[in-house]
N, C-alpha and C positions, 0 to 999 in steps of 0.2 A: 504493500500500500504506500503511495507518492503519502509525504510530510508535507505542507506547504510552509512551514516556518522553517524549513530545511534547505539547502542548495541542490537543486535538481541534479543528476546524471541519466536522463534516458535518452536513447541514438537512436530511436524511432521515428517515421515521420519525415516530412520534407526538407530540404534548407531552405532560407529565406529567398537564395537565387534561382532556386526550383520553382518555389511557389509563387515569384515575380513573373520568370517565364509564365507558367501556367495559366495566369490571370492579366497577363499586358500590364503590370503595374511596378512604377518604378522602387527598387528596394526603399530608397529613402524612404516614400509614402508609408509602405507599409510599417517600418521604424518611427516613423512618426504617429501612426494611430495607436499604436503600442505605448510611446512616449505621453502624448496629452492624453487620450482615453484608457488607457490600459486594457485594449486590446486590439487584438486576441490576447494572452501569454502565452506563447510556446514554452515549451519543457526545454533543457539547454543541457547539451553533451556535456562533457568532462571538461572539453577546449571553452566552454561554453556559447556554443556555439546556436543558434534558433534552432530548433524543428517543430514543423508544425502537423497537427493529427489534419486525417481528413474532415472531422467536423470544424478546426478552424480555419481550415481552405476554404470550406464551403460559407460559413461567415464573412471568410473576407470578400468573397464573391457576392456576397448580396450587400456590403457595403458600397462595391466597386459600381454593381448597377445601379444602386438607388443615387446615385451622385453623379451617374450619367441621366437617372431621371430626372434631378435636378436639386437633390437635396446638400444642404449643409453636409459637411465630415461627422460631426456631432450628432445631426439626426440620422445618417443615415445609421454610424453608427447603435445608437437608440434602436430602431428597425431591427436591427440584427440582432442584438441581447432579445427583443421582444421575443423573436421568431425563437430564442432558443428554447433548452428542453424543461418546459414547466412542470412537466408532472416530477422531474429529479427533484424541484423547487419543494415542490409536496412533500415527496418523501424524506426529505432533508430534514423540514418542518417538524412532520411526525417523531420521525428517530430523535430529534432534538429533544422535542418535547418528552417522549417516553424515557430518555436516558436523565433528562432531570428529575421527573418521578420518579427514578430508581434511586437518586442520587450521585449517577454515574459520570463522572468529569471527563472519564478516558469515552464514553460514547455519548458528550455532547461532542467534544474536541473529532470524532471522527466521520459527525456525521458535518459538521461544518468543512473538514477536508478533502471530505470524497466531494461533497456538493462541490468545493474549488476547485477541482478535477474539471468539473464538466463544466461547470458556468462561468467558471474564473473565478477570482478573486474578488472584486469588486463589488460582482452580483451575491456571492455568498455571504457578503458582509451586508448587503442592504434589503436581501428579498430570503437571507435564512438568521443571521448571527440575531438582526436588529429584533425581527418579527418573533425569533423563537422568543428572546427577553420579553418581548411582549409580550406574548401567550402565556407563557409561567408568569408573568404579573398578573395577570387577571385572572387566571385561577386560582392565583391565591386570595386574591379581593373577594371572587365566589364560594372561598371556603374548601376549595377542592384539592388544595393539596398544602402545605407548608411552606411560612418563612425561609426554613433553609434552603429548600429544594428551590426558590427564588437565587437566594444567594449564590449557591454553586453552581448556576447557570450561568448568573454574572458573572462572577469571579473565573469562570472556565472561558468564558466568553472573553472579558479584560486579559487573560493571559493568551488567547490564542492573536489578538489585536495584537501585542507587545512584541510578541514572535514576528509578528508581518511587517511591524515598524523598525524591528531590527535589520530586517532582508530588504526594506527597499533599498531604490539606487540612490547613490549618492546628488546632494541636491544643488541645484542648475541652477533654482531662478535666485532673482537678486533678494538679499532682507529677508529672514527670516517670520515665520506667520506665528504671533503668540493666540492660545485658544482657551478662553477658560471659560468658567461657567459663572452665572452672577453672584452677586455674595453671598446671596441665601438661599443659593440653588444646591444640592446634595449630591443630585443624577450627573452620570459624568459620561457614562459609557455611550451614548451618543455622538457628545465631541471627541472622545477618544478613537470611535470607528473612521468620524469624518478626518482626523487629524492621521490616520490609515492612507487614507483616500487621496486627500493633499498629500501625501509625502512620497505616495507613486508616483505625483505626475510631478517631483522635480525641487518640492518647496521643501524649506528645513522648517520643523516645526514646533515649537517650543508648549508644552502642554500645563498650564497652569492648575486645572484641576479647578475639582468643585470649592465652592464659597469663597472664590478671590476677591478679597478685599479690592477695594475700588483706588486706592493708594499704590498699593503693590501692582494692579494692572497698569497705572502709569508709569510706576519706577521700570518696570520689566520693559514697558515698552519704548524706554527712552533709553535705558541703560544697552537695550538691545538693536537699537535703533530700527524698530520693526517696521516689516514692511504692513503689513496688515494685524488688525485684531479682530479678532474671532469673539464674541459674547455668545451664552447661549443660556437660554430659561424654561423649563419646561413646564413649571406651577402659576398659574397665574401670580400666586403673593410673592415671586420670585420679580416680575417683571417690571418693576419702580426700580429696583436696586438695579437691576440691567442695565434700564436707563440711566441712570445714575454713573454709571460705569461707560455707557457709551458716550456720553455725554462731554465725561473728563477727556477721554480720548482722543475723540473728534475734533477739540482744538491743538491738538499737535499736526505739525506742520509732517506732508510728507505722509502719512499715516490713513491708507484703508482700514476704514471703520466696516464689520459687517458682524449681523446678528440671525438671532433662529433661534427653533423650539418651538414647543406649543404654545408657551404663551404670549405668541404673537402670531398664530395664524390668522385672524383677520381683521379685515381691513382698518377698526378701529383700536387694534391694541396697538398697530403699527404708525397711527396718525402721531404725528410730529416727531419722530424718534429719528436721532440723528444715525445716519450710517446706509449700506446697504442688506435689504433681506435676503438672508439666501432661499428662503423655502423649504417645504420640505422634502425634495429628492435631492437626496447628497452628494449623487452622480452632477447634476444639472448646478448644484451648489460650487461644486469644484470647478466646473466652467465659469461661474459667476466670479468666482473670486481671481480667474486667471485673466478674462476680459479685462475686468476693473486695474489689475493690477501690471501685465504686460503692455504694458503700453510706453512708446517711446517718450525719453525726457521730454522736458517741454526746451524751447528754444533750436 
């Protein structure tokens, strides 16, 4: 069974010059959809080298046409994650959920790995890792299972994130991104997935952690001369202090301001709040923060 917190070695599969040929597409491109969206992932030799399965040949072929249709990189990518195999998605969910019933930390961690086997990385962190937390939450709200059996989902959860933060690639873009959560927020494992996700496509990313004082996210962000700050709330009585936090922020110079959570899905928790919202798809968030932030100097 492939680790995903691990350094791959499988030689199965195409090279990236193979599968250029194959689809009329220039290697860079396909390095680069890898690079901003994190995909496909190929598995990488010993040399480490790409190779890719026939189900990510066939992905990147339906990226290649819908952008001959006429779509964005972005969407057409989108497209292509949509098409993949949802019933894996299901079953991922399920085993998730039933290894935390048992209390089993080794078959939540395995069924979040096989799921990144087949849908990537990405995908397993935002359509099995985020959703399984979910599920064991609300069971427990309905009385149906235990505190803890919450707990060691998390915690199995937070340690598989850690592993994948460790193995991404070394990071490209300018200024690091600090992320924390507001000060009287608790839930972390959210911005910990998404600070996952940012640090595949490039950003170093400095993770504050839940209930950062509104002080400390200034000194961190000056002392680090950060490129962006990340807030995030997910209780509504969380969301004044956020503000509060974004607020101080926002008049540093130089400095993307962005926020998220629940408690600011709509349109009126978000009225006057300084910075940008990411949303809640934390695939489409990472784009948001890369738009705002990649952009050349001014003059």
């Amino acid at each position: 069974m492939l680790r995903n917190d691990y350094p791959l070695h499988m030689s199965s599969g195409r090279s990236i010059s193979q599968v250029a040929d194959d689809l009329g597409l220039p290697i860079a491109t396909i390095r680069s959809w890898e690079r901003r969206y994190g995909f496909p992932e190929p598995d990488r030799t010993d040399g480490k080298h790409r190779r890719y399965s026939a189900e990510q040949i066939e992905a990147l072929r339906v990226v290649r046409d819908e952008i001959t249709r006429g779509h964005r990189a972005a969407e057409a990518v989108a497209i292509a994650r949509s098409a993949g195999p949802r019933a894996v998605r299901n079953d991922a969910l399920d085993r998730f959920a039933e290894a935390a019933d048992r209390l089993d930390a080794e078959g939540i961690r395995d069924a979040l790995v096989e799921a990144a086997e087949v849908v990537g990385l990405d995908r397993a962190i935002v359509e099995v890792a985020l959703p399984g937390i979910r599920r064991i939450g609300d069971r427990w709200k309905a009385g149906l299972c235990d505190v803890g059996n919450e707990h060691v989902a998390t915690h199995t959860v937070q340690q598989w994130l850690a592993g994948l933060q460790t193995f991404a690639p070394p990071p490209y873009r300018p200024g690091p991104l600090l992320l924390a959560c507001a000060p009287t927020e608790l839930h972390s494992i959210g911005i910990e997935a998404f600070g996952v996700i940012l640090a595949r496509r490039g950003w170093s990313c400095r993770m504050l952690g839940p209930m950062t004082p509104v002080s400390s996210l200034v000194a961190a962000a000056r002392t680090s001369r950060a490129a962006g700050v990340i807030v995030t709330a997910q209780r509504s009585v969380g969301r004044r202090s956020a503000i509060d936090a974004l607020v101080a922020v926002s008049t540093m110079r130089d400095v993307g301001v962005f926020y998220g959570g629940n408690a600011f899905t709509t349109e009126r928790a978000r009225a006057e709040v300084p910075g940008t919202y990411l949303g809640t798809d934390l695939l489409a968030a990472a784009e948001t923060v890369a738009a705002a932030l990649d952009r050349p100097p001014a003059g």
